[in-house]
ZABA-670539 format. One line per 10 residues: number of its first residue (from 1); their letters; for each residue x, y, z of C-alpha. Coordinates in Angstrom, 2 decimals, always signed. Layout:
% residues N
NUM> A> X/Y/Z; ...
***
This chain:
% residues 235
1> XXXXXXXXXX> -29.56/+7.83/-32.60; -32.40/+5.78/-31.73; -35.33/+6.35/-33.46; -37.80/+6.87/-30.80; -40.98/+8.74/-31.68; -41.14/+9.82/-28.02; -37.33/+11.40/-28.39; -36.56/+14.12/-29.34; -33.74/+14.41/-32.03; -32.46/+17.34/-30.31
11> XXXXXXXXXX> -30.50/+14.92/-28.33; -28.66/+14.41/-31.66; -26.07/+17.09/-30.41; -24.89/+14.89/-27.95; -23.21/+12.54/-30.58; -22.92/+12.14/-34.41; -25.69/+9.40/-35.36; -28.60/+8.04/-37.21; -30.98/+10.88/-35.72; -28.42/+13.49/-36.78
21> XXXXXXXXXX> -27.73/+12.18/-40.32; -31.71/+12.33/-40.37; -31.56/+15.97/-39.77; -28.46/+16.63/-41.79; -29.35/+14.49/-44.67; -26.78/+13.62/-47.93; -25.50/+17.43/-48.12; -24.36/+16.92/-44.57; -22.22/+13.67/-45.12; -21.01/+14.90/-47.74
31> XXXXXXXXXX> -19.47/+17.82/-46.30; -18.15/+15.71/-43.55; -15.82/+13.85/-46.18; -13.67/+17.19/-45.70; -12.10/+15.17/-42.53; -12.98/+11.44/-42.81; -11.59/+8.50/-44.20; -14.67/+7.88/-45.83; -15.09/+8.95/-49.78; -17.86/+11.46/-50.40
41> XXXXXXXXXX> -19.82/+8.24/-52.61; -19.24/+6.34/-49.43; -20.85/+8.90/-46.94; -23.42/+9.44/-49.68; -24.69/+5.98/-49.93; -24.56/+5.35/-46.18; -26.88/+8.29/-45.35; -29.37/+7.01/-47.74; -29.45/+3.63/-46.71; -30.25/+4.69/-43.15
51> XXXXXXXXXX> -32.55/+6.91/-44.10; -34.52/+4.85/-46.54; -33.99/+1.67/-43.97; -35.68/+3.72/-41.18; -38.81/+5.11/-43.06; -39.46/+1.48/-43.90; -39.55/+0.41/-40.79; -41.44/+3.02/-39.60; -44.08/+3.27/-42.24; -43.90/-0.33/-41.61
61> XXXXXXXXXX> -45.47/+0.07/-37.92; -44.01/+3.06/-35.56; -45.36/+1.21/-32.82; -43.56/-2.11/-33.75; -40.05/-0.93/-34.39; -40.33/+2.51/-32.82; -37.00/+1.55/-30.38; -34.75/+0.16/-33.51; -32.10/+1.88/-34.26; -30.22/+1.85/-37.75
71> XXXXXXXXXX> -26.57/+3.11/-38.79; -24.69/+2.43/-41.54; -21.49/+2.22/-42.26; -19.24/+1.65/-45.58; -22.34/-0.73/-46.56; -22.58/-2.20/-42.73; -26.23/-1.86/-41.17; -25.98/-2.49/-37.84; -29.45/-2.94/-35.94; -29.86/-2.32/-32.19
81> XXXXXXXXXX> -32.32/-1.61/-29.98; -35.61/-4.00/-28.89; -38.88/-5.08/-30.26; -41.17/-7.86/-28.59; -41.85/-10.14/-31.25; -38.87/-12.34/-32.37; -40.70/-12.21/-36.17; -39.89/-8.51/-35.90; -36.59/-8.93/-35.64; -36.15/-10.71/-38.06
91> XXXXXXXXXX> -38.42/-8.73/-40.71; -36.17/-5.69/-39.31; -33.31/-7.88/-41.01; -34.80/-8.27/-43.85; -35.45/-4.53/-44.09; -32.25/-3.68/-43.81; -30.88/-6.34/-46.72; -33.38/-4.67/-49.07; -31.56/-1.21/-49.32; -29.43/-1.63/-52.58
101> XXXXXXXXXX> -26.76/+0.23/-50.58; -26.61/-2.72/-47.99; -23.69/-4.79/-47.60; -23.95/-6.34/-44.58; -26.10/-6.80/-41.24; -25.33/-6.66/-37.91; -28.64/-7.55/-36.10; -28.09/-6.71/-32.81; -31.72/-6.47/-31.95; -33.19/-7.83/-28.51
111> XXXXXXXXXX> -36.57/-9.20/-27.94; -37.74/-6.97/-24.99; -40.32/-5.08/-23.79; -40.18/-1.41/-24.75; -37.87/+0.09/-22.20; -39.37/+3.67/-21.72; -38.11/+7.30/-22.33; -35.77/+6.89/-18.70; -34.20/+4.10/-20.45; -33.11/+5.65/-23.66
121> XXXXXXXXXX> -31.94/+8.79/-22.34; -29.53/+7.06/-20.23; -28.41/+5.21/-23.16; -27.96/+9.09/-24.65; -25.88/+10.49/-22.09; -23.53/+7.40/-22.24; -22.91/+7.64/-26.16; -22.57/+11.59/-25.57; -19.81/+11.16/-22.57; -17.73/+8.28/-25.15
131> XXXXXXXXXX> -18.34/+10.55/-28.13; -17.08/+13.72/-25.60; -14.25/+11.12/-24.67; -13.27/+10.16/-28.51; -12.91/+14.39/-29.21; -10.80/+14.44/-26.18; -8.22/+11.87/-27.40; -4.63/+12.81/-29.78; -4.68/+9.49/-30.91; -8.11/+9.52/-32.04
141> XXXXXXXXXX> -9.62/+11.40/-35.51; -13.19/+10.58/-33.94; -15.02/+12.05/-36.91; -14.32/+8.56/-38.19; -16.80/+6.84/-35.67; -19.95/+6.11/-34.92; -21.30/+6.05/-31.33; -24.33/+3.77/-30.42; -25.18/+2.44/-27.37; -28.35/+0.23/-26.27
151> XXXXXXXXXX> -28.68/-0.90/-22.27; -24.96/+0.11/-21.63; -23.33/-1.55/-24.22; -21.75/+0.42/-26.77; -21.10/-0.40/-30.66; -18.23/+1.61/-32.39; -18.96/+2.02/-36.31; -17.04/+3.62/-38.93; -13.33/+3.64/-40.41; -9.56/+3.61/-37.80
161> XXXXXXXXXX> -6.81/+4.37/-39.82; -4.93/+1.18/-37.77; -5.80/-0.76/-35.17; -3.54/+1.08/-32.69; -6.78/+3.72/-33.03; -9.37/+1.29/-32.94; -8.26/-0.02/-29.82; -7.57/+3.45/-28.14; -11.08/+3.84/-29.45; -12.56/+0.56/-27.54
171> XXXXXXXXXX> -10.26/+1.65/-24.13; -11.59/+4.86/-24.10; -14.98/+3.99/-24.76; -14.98/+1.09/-21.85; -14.03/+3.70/-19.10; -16.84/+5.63/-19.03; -19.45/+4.98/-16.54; -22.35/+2.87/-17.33; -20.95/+1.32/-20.05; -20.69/-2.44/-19.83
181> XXXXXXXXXX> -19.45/-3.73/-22.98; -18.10/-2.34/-26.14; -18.36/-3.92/-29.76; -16.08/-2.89/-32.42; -17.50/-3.03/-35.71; -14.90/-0.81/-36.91; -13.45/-1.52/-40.47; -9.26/-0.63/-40.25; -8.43/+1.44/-43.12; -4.57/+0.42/-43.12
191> XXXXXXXXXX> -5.22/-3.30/-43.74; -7.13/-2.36/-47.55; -3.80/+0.05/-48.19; -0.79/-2.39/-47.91; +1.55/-2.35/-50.20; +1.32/-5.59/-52.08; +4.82/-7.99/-51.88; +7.19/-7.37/-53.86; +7.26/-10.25/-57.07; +10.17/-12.50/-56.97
201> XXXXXXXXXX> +11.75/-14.53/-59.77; +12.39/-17.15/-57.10; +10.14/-20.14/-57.18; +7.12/-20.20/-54.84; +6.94/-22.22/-51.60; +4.21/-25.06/-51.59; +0.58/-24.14/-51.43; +0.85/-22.35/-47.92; +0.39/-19.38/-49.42; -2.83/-17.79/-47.63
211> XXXXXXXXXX> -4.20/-14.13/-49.22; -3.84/-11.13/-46.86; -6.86/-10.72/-44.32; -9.63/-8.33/-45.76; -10.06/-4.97/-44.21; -13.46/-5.52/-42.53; -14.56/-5.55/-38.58; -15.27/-9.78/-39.47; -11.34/-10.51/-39.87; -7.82/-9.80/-38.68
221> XXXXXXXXXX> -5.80/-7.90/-37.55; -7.92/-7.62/-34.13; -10.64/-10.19/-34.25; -10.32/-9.96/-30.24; -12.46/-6.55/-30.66; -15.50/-7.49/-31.58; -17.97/-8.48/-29.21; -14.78/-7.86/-27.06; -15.27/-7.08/-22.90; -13.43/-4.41/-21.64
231> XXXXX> -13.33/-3.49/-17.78; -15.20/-0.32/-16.94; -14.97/+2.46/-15.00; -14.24/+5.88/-14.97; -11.98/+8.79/-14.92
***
């Protein structure tokens, strides 16, 4: 959820975000480990790190970074949102890599003028209809995502148990109106499970032999997905 000082969190209940894990703290992620992929360490660490990465930034300057929004998932920040000063987009970085808990950043930031209250509600309703959307589905266990969406486009977070779901996730996402792109940074929980290949006594092939692709939203099996355009529309 974006942390806006001029938004309410009650608009938390329209989708499972920063602003929520805010109100729900650790004990709340870690009861939602009942149903998701994620470990209970995993969902502990994540909470924290948003938490401690937005009260930085905010006792930092409310003013400054009052329309960034953080979430975090299995060690990814991602950063969205706008500030006017490129140097605070990049100290918003730098923020985010000094959480012990961080992994990764996505800075996703724009340098823009402050967009208003109008602007960020709309931005609510849209991840509330694609969160309502991801409940809807059978072939989609959306307690496993994340919903965030700045100016239309929407960024998917969290853990698909293949990519068949994450790109169910992405389609269903893209159809709802408003919503002009979608970005998968979705990490596919199959791809860190495979079975390793059976050993052989036969003798290797010559050096062609390339390691399977890590389980991250960075590599295969669906690179097409992030930063990916899908058509819009809606149903």
């Amino acid at each position: 959820m974006r942390a806006v000082l001029a938004l309410p969190c009650l608009l938390a209940a329209m989708s499972v975000s920063g602003c929520a894990v805010a109100v729900l703290g650790a004990a709340g992620a870690v009861g939602l480990t009942t149903v998701q992929e994620k470990t209970m360490g995993e969902a502990l660490d994540d909470a924290t790190a948003s938490n401690e990465i937005k009260a930085k930034l905010l006792n930092e300057s409310g003013a400054r970074f009052a329309e960034v929004d953080v979430e975090v998932s299995s060690g990814l920040v991602l950063l969205s949102g706008r500030v006017n000063d490129p140097n605070d987009r990049a100290f918003a970085e730098g923020i985010a890599w000094s959480s012990s808990r961080t992994q990764d950043v996505a800075n996703e930031i724009r340098i823009e003028p402050p967009g208003g209250f109008m602007a960020n509600v709309s931005d609510e309703i849209i991840t509330g209809r694609v969160r309502a959307r991801l409940i809807g589905s059978s072939k989609v266990k959306s307690v496993n995502f994340n919903v965030e969406t700045y100016d239309g486009v929407v960024y998917l977070m969290g853990i698909a148990r293949s990519t068949d779901e994450l790109r169910r996730a992405a389609e269903e996402a893209s159809v709802v109106g408003g919503v002009k792109q979608v970005v998968s940074y979705v990490r596919v929980r199959e791809a860190a499970s495979r079975t390793p290949a059976p050993v052989t006594t036969e003798a290797p092939p010559p050096a062609t032999y390339q390691q399977a692709p890590d389980a991250s939203y960075t590599t295969e099996p669906m690179p097409e997905l992030t930063g990916a355009n899908y058509e819009t529309g809606s149903r």
